[in-house]
Structure formats: C-alpha cells, structure tokens
mmCIF file of the N, C-alpha and C atoms, coordinates in Angstrom:
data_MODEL
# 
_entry.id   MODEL 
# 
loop_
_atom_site.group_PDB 
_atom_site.id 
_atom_site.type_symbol 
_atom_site.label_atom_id 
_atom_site.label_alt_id 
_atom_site.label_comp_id 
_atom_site.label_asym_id 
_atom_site.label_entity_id 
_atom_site.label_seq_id 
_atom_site.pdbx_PDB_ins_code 
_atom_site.Cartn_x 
_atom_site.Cartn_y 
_atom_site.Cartn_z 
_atom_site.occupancy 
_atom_site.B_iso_or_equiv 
_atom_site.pdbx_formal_charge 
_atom_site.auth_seq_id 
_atom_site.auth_comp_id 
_atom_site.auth_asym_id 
_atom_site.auth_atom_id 
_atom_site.pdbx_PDB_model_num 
ATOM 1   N N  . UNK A 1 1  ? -18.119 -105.859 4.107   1.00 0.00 ? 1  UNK A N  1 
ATOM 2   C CA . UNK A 1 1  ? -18.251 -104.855 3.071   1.00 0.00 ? 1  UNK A CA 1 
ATOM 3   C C  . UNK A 1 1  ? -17.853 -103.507 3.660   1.00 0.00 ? 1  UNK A C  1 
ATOM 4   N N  . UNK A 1 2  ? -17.245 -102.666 2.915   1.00 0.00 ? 2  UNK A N  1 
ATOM 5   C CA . UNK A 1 2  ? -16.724 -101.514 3.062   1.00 0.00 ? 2  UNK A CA 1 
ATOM 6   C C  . UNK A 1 2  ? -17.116 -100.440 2.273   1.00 0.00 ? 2  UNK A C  1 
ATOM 7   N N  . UNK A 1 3  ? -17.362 -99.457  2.410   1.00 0.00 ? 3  UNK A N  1 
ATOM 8   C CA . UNK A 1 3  ? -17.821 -98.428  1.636   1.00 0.00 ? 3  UNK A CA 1 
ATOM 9   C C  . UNK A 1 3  ? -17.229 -97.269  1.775   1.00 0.00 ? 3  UNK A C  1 
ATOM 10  N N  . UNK A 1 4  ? -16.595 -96.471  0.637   1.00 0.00 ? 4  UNK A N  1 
ATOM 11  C CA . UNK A 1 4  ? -15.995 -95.261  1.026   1.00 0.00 ? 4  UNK A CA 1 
ATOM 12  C C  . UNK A 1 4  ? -16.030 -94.114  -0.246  1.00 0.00 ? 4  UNK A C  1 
ATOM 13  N N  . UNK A 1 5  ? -16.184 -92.911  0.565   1.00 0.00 ? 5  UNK A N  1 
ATOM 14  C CA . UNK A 1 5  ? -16.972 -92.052  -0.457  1.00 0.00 ? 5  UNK A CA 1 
ATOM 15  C C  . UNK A 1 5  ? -15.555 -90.867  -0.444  1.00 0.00 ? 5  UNK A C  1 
ATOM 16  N N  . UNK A 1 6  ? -14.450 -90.707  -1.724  1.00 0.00 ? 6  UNK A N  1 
ATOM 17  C CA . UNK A 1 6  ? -13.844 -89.785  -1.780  1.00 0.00 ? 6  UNK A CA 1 
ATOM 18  C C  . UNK A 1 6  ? -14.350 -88.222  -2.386  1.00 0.00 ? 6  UNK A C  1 
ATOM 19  N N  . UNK A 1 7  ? -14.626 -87.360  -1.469  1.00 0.00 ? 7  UNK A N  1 
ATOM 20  C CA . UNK A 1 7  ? -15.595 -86.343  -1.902  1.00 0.00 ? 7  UNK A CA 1 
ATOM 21  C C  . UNK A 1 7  ? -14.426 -85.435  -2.603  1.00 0.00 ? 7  UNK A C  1 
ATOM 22  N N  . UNK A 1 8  ? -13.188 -85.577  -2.962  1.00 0.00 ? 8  UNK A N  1 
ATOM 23  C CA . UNK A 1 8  ? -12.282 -84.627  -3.920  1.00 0.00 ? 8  UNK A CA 1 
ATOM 24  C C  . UNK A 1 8  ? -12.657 -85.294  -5.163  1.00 0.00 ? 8  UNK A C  1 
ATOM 25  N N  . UNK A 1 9  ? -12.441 -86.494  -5.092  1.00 0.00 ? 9  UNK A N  1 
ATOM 26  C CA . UNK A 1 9  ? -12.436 -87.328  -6.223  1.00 0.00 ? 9  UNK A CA 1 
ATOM 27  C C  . UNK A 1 9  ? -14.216 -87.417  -6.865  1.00 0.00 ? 9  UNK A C  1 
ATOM 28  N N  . UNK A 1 10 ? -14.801 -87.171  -5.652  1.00 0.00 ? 10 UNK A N  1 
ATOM 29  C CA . UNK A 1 10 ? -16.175 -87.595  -6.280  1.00 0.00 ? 10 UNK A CA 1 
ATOM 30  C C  . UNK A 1 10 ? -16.586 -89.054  -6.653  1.00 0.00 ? 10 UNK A C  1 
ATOM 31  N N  . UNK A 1 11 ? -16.000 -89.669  -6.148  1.00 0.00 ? 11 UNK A N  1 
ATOM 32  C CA . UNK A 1 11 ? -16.239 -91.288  -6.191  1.00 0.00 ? 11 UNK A CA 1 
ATOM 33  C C  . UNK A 1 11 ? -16.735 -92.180  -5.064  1.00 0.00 ? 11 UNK A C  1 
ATOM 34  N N  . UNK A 1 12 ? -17.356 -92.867  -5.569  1.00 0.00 ? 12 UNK A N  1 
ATOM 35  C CA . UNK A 1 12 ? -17.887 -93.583  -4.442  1.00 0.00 ? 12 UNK A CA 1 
ATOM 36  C C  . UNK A 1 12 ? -17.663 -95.240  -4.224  1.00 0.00 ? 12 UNK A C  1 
ATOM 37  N N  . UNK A 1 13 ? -16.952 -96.153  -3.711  1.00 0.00 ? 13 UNK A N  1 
ATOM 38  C CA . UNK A 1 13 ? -16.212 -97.126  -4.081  1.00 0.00 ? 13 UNK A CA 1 
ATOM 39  C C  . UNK A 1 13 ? -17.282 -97.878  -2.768  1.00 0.00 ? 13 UNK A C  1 
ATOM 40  N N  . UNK A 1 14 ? -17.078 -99.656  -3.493  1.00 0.00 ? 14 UNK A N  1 
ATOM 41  C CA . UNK A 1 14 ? -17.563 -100.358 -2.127  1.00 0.00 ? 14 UNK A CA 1 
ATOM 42  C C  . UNK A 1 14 ? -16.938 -101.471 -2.570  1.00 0.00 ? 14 UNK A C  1 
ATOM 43  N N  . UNK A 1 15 ? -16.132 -102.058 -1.444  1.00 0.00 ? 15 UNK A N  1 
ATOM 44  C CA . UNK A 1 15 ? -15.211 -103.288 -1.473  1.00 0.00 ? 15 UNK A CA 1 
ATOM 45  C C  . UNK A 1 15 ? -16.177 -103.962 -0.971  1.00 0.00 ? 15 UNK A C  1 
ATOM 46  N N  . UNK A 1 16 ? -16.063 -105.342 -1.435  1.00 0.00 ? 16 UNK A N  1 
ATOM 47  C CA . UNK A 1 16 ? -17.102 -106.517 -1.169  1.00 0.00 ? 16 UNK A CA 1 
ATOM 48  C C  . UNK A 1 16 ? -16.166 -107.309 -0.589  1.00 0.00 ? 16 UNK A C  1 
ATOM 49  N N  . UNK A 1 17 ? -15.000 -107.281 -0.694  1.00 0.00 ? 17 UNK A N  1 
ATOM 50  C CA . UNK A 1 17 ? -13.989 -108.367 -0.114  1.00 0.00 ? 17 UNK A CA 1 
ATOM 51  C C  . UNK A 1 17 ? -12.503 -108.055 -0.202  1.00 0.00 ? 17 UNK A C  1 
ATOM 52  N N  . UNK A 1 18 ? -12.041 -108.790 1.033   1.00 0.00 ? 18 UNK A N  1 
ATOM 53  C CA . UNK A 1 18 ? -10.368 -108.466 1.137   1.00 0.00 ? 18 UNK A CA 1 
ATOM 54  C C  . UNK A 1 18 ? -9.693  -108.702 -0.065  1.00 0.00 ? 18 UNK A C  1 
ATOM 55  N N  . UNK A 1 19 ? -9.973  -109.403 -0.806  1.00 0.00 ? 19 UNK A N  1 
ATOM 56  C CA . UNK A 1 19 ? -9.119  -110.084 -1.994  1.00 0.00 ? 19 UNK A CA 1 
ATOM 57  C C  . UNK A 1 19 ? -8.116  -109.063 -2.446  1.00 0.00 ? 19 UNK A C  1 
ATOM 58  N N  . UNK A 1 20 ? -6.846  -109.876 -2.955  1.00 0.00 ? 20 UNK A N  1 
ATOM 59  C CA . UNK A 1 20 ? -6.173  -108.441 -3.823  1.00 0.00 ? 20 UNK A CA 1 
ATOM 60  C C  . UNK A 1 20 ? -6.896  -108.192 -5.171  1.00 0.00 ? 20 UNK A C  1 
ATOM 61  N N  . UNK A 1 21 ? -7.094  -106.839 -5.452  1.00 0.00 ? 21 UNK A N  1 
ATOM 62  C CA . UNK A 1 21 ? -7.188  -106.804 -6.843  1.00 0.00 ? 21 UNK A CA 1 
ATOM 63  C C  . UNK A 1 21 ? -6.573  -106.964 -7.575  1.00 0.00 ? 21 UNK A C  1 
ATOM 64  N N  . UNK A 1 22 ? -6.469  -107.944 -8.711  1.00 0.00 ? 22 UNK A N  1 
ATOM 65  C CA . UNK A 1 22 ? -6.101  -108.432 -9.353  1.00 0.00 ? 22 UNK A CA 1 
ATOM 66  C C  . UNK A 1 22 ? -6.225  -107.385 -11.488 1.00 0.00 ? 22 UNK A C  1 
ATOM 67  N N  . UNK A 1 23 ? -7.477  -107.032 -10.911 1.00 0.00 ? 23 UNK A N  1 
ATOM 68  C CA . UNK A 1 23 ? -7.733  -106.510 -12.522 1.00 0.00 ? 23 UNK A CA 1 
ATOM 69  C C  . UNK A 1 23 ? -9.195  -105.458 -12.231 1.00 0.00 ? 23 UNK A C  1 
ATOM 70  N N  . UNK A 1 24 ? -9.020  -104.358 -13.047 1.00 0.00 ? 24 UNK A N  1 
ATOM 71  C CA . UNK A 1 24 ? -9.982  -103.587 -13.220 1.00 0.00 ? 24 UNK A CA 1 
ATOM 72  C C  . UNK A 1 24 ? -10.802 -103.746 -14.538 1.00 0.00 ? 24 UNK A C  1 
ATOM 73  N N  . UNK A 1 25 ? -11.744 -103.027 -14.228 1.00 0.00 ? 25 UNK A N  1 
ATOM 74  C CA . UNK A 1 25 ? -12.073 -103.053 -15.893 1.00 0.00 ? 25 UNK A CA 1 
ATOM 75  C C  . UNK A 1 25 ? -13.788 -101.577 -15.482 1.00 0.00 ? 25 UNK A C  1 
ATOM 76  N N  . UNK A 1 26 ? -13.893 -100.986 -16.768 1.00 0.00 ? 26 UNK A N  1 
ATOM 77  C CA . UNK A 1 26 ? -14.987 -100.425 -16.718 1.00 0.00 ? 26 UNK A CA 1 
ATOM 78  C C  . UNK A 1 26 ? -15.921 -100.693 -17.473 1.00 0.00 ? 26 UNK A C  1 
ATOM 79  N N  . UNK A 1 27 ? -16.780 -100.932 -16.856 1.00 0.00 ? 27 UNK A N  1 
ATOM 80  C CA . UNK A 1 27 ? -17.977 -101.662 -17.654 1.00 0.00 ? 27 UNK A CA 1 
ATOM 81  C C  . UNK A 1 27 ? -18.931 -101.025 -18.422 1.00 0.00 ? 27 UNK A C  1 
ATOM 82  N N  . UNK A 1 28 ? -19.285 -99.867  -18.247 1.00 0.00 ? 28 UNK A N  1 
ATOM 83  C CA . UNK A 1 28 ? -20.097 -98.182  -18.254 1.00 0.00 ? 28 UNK A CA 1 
ATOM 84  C C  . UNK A 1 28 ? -19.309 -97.118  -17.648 1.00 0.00 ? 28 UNK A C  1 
ATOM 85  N N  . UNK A 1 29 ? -19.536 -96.129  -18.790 1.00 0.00 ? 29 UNK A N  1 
ATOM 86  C CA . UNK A 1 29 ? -18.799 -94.778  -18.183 1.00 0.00 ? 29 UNK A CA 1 
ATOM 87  C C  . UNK A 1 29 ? -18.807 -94.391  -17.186 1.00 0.00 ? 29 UNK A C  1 
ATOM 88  N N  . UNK A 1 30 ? -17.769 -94.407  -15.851 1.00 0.00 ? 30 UNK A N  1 
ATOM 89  C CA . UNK A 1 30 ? -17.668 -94.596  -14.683 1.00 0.00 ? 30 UNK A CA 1 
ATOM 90  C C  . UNK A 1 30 ? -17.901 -95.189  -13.855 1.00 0.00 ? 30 UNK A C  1 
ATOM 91  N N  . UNK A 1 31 ? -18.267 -96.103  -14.532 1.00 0.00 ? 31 UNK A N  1 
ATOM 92  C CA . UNK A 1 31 ? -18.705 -97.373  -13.767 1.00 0.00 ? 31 UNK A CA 1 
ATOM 93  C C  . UNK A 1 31 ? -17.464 -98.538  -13.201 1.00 0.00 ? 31 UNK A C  1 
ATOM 94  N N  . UNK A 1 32 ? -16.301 -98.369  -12.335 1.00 0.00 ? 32 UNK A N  1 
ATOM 95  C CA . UNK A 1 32 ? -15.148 -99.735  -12.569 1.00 0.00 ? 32 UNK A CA 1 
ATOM 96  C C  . UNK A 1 32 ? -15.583 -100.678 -11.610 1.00 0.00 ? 32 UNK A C  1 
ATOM 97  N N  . UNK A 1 33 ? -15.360 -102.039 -12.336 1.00 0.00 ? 33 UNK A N  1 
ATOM 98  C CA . UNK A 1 33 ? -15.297 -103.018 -11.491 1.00 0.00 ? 33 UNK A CA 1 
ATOM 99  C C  . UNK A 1 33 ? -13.785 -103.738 -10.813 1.00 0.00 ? 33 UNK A C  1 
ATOM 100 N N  . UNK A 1 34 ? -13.526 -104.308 -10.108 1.00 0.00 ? 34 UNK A N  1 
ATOM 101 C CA . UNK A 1 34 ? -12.432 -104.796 -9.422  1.00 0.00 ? 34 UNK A CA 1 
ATOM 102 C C  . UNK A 1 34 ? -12.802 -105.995 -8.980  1.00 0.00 ? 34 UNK A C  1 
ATOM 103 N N  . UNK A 1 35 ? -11.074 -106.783 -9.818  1.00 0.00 ? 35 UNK A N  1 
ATOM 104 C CA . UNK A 1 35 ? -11.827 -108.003 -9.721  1.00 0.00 ? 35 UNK A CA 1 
ATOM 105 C C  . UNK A 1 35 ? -10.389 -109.105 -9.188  1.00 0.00 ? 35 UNK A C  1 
ATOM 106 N N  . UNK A 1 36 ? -10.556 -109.913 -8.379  1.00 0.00 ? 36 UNK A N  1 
ATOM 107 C CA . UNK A 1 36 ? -10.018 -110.718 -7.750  1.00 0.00 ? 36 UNK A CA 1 
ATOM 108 C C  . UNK A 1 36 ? -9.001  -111.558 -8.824  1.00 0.00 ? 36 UNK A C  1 
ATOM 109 N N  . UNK A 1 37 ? -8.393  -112.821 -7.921  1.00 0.00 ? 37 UNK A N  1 
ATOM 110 C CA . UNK A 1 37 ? -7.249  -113.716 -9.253  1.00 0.00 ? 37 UNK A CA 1 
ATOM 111 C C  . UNK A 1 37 ? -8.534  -114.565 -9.619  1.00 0.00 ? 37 UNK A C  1 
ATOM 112 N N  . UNK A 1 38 ? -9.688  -114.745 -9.039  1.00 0.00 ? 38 UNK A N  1 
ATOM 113 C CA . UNK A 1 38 ? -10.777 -115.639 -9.619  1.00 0.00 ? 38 UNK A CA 1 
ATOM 114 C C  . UNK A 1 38 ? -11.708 -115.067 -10.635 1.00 0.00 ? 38 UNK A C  1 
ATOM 115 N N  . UNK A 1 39 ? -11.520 -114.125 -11.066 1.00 0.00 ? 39 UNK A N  1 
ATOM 116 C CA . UNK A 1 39 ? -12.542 -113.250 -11.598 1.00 0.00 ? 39 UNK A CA 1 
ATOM 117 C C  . UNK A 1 39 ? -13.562 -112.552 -11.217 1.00 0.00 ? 39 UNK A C  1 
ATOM 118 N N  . UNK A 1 40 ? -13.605 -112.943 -9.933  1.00 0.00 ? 40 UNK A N  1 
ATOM 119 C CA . UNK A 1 40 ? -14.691 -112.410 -8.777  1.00 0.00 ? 40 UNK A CA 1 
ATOM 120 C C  . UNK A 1 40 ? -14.637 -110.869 -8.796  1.00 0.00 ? 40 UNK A C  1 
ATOM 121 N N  . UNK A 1 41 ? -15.805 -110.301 -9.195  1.00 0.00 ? 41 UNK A N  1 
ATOM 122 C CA . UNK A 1 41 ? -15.987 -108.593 -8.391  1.00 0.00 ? 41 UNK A CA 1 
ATOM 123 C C  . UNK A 1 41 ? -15.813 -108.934 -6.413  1.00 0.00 ? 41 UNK A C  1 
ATOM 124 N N  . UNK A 1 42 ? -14.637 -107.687 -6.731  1.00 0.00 ? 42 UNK A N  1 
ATOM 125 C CA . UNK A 1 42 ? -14.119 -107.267 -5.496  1.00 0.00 ? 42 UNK A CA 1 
ATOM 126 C C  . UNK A 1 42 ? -14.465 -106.272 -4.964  1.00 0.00 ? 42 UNK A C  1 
ATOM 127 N N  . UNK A 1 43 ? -14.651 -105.275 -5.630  1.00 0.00 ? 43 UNK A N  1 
ATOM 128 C CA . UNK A 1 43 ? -14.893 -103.677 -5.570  1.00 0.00 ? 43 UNK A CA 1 
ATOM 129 C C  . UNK A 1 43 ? -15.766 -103.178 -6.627  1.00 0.00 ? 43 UNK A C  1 
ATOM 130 N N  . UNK A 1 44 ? -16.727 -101.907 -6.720  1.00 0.00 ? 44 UNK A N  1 
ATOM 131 C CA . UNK A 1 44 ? -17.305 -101.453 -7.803  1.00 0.00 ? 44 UNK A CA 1 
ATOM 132 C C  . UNK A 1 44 ? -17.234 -100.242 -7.294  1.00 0.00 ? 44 UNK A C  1 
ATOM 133 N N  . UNK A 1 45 ? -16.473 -99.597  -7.923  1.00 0.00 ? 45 UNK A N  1 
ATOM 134 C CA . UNK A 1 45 ? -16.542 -97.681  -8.332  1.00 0.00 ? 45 UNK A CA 1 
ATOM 135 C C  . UNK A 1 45 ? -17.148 -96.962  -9.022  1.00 0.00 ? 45 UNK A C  1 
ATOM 136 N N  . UNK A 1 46 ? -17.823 -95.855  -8.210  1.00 0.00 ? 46 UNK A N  1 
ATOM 137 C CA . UNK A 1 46 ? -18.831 -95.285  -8.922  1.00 0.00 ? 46 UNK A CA 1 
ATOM 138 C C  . UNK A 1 46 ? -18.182 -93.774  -9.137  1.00 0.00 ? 46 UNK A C  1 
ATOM 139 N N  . UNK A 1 47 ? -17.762 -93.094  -10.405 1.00 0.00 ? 47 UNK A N  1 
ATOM 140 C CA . UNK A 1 47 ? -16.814 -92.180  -10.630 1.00 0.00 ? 47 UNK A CA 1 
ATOM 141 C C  . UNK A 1 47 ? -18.490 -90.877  -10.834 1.00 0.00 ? 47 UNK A C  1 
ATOM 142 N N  . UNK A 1 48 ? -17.984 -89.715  -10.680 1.00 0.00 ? 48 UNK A N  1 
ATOM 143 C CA . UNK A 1 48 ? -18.906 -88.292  -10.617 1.00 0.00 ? 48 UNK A CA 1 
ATOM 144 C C  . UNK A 1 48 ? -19.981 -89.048  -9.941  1.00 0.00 ? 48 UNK A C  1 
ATOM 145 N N  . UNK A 1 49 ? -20.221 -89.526  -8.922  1.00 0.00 ? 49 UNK A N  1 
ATOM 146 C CA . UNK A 1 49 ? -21.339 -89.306  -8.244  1.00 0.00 ? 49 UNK A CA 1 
ATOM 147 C C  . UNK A 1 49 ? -22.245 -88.335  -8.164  1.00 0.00 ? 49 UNK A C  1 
ATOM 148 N N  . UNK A 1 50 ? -21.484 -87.201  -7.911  1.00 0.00 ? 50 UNK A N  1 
ATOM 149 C CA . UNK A 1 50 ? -22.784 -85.855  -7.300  1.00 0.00 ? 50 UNK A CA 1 
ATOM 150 C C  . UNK A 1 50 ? -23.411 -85.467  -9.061  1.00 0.00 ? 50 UNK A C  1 
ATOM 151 N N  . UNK A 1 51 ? -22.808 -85.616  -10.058 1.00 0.00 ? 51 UNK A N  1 
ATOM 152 C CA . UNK A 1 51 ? -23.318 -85.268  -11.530 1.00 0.00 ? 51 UNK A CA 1 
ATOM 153 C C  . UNK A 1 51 ? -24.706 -86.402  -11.579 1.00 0.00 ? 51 UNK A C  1 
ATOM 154 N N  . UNK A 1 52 ? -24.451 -88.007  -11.165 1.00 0.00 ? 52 UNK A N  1 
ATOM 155 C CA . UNK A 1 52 ? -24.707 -89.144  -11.509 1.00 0.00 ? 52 UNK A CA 1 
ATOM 156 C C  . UNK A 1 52 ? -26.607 -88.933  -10.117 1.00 0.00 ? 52 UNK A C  1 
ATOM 157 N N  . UNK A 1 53 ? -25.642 -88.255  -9.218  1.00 0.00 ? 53 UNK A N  1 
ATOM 158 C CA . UNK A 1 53 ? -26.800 -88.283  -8.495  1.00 0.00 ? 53 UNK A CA 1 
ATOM 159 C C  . UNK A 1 53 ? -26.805 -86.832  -7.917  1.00 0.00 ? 53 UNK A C  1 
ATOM 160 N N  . UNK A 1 54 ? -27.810 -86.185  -8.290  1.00 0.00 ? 54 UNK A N  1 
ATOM 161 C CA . UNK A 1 54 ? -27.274 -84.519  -7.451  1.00 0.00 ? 54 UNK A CA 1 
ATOM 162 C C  . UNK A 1 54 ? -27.927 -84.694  -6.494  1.00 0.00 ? 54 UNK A C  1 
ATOM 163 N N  . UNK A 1 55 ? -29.036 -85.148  -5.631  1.00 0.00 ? 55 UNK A N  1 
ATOM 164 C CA . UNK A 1 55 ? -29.722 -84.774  -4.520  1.00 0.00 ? 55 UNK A CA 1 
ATOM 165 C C  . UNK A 1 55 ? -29.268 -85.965  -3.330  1.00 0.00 ? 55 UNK A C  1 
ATOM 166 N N  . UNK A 1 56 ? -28.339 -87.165  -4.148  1.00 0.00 ? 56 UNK A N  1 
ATOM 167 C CA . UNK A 1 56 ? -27.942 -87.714  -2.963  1.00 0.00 ? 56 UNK A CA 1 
ATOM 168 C C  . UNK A 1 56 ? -27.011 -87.375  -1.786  1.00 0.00 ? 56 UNK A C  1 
ATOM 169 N N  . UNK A 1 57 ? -26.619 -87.471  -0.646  1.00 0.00 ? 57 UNK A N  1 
ATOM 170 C CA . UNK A 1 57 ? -25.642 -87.633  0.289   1.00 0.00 ? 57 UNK A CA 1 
ATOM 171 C C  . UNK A 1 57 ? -25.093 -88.489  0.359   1.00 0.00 ? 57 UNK A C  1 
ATOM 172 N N  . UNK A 1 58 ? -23.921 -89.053  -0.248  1.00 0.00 ? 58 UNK A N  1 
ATOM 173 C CA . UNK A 1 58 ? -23.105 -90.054  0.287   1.00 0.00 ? 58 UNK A CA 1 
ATOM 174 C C  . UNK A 1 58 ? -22.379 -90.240  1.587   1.00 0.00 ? 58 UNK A C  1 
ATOM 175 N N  . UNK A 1 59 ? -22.772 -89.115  2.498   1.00 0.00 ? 59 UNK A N  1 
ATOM 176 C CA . UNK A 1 59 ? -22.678 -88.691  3.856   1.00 0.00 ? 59 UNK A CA 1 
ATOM 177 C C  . UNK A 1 59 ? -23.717 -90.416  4.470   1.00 0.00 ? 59 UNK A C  1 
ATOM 178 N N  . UNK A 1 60 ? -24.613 -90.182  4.214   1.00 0.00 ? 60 UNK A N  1 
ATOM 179 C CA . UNK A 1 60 ? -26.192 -90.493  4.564   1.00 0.00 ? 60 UNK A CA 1 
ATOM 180 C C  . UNK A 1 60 ? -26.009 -92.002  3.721   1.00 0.00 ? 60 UNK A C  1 
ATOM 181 N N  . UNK A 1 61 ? -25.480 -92.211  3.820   1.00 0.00 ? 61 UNK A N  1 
ATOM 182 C CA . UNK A 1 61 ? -25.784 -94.177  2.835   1.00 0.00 ? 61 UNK A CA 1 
ATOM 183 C C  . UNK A 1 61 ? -26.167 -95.068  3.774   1.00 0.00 ? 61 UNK A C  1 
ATOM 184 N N  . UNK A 1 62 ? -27.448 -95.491  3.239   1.00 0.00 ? 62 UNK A N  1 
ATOM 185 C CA . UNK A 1 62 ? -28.057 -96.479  3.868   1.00 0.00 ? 62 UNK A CA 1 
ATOM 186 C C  . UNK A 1 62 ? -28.329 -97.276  3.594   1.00 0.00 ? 62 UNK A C  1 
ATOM 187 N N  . UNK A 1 63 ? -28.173 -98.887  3.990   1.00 0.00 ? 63 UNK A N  1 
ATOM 188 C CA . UNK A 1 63 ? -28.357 -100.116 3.680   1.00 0.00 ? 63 UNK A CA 1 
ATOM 189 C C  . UNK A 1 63 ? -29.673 -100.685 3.875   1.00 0.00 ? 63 UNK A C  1 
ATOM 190 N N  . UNK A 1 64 ? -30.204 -101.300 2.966   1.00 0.00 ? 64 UNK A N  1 
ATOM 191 C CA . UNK A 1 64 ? -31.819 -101.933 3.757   1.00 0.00 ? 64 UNK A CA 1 
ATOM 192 C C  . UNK A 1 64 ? -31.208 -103.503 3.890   1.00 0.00 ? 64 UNK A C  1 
ATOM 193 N N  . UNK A 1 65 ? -31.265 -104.363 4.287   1.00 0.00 ? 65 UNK A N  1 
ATOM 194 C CA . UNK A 1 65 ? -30.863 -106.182 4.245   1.00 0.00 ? 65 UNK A CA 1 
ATOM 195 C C  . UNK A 1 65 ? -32.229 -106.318 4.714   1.00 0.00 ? 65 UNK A C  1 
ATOM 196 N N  . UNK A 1 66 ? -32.573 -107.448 3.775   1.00 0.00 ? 66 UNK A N  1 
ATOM 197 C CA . UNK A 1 66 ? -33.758 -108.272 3.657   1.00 0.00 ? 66 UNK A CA 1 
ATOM 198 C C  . UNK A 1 66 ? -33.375 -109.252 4.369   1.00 0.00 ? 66 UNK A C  1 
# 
C-alpha cells in the first residue's frame, strides 16, 4: 500500500495495489475510486481534504494494524 498526499491539489490518494487502472468512478463528492480490469478497488481518492478535515495533517498519517 501506498499513500500519497498532493498538498497543491489537496488530495489525498492511497493505492492498494499495482494493478493498472482500468476505470474510475466517484462514489460521493470527492470521493474516487480506482478500479482494476477485475473490478477490484485499486486506489481511493480523497479530493479537498483540508475542507473535509481541517485539523488533520496528512504530513502525520498513521496506521494502527490489528
């Protein structure tokens, strides 16, 4: 998994897998998903972050795994 935060764009993207993308789609307002030749989510983009979240850091992203 990959995670990458474009701070011009204000987006915050996380690839789950190499796959090519094959197809987007938005599911909720700024919400896109990316999706493989299987239909599989590949990627999910998160568009205005800092509006969506003002006190977060996408500097600072932290994972918990159970």
């Amino acid at each position: 998994m990959k995670i990458h935060f474009d701070e011009k764009a204000d987006a915050l993207y996380f690839r789950l897998d190499d796959a090519p993308v094959i197809d987007s789609q938005e599911v909720s307002a700024g919400i896109v998903l990316d999706f493989n030749d299987r239909s599989q989510v590949v990627g999910i983009e998160v568009l205005d972050l800092k509006k969506r979240f003002p006190n977060a850091d996408p500097k600072k992203i932290r994972l918990d795994m159970a």
